[in-house]
C-alpha positions, 0 to 999 in steps of 0.5 A: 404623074406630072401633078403628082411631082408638081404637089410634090414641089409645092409641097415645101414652105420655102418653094411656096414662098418663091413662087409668090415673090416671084408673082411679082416679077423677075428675081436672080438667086441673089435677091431671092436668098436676100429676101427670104433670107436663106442661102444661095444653095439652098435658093438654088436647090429649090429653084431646080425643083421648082423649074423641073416641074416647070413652075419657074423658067430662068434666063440669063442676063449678063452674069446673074440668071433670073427666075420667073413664074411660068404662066403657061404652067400656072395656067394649065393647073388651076390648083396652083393660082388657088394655092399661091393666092391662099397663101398670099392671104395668109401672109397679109394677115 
């Protein structure tokens, strides 16, 4: 059950698009609505999707809450690092 959900959340283009900004460090919700260019709702709507399935883990600094990848997740489903370096070939091209 717990990689059917995960397929389920890497399931959508703006979730795969998260993961990989976020393979280069930390970001808050801000800088990733900025950098997609979607709202902060719909940042945060597919952050919790991504957190639930434990793809991203959050903190808190001050008053901004960053995101960042979960490597021990990553790690343990090697189809995700196969996914997200696919599609990082295909955005440099």
């Amino acid at each position: 059950m717990e990689t059917l959900q995960m397929l389920k959340a890497l399931s959508d283009e703006t979730r795969i698009r998260i993961l990989n900004i976020l393979r280069d460090g930390s970001l808050c919700v801000c800088e990733i609505e900025a950098i997609l260019e979607i709202t902060q709702s719909n940042a945060s709507r597919h952050l919790t999707k991504l957190t639930n399935v434990n793809l991203v883990n959050s903190y808190k600094d001050a008053k901004f809450v960053y995101y960042r990848l979960n490597e021990d997740t990553i790690n343990q489903f090697n189809f995700i690092k196969a996914i997200l370096n696919e599609e990082l070939d295909n955005e440099k091209n």
